[in-house]
N, C-alpha and C positions, 0 to 999 in steps of 0.2 A: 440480431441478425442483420447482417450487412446484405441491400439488396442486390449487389455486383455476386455474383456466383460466377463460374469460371469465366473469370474478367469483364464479360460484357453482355452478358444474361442478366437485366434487372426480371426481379419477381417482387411482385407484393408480399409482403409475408400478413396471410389471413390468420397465422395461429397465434401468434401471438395474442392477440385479442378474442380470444376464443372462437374464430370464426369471422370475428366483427370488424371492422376497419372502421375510423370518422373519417367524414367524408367535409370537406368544408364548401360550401358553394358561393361563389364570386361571382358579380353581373359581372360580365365581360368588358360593357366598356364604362359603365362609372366606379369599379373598382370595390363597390360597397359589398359588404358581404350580407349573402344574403340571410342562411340557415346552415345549419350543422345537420346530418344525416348519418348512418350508418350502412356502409355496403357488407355483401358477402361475398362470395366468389360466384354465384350465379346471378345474384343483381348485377355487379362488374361485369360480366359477359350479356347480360340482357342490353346494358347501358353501350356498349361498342356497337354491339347490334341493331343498337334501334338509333344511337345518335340522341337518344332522350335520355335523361337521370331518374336511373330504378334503384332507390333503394330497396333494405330489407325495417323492415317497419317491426323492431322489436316489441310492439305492443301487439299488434296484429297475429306477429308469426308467418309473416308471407310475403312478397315481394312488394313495391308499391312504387307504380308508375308514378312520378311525380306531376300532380297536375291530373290525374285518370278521372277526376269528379269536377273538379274544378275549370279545368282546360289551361292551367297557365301551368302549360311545362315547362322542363327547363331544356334547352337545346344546348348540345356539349359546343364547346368552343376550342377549349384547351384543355388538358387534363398533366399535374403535375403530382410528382411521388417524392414525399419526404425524405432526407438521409437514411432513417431506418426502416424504410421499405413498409411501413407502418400505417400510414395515413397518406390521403390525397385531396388535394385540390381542385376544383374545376372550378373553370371560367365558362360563362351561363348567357345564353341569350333566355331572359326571362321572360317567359310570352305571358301578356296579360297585363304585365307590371306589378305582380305581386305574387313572394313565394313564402308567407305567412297564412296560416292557415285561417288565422282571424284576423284576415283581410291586409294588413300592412305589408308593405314592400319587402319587408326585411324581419325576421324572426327577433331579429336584435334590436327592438325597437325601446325598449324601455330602458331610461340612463338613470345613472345616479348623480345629482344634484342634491350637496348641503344636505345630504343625509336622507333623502329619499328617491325614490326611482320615480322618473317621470317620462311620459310616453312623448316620444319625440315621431315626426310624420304624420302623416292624415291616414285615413282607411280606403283602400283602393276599391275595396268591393265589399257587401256586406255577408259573411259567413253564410245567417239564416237563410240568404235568400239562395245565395249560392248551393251550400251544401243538403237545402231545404230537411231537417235534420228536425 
């Protein structure tokens, strides 16, 4: 599905993904990406509304403020829609400095070097204490 519909109507297309869209999250101004998320059409609208990024937290089954325990939301910056209306990008002011849930900056924190994944970055906060769990 092309998301031009009578010429200059862009729409998300939710069904294709069953509902689901990925959602990619980018610090605004160092560019690094942060985490991968999935929206639905009522996190999409919670996230305009509030200016914070709500995904749909398919483990849960519910919405999820991002940052609602923690405090490090993400504040919308920019918001960008793929060619096939499929998937989206935002640009993130990241409050806290970290939008991994076990504590690092960046979800994407483990690389592959010489044949094994090695954790690149330090830990901004520590989970236990944070999510006191």
């Amino acid at each position: 599905m092309n998301p031009l519909h009578g010429g200059n109507v862009i729409q998300i297309d939710f069904e294709k993904g069953n509902g689901l869209i990925p959602v990619i999250i980018q610090d605004a101004a160092s560019g690094q990406v942060l985490m991968l998320g999935y929206m639905n059409r009522e996190s999409w609208e919670e996230t305009l509304k509030t200016g914070k990024v709500t995904f749909w937290s398919r483990s849960r089954q519910k919405l999820w403020l991002k940052g609602e325990t923690s405090g490090h939301v993400q504040v919308v910056r920019e918001i960008y829609l793929d060619c096939d209306g499929d998937a989206l990008l935002f640009k993130v002011d990241q409050i806290g400095g970290a939008a991994c849930h076990t504590g690092y900056q960046s979800c994407f924190h483990y690389r592959r070097e010489e044949g094994e994944w090695k954790i690149q970055g330090k830990k901004i906060f520590d989970p236990e204490e944070v999510y006191k769990k």
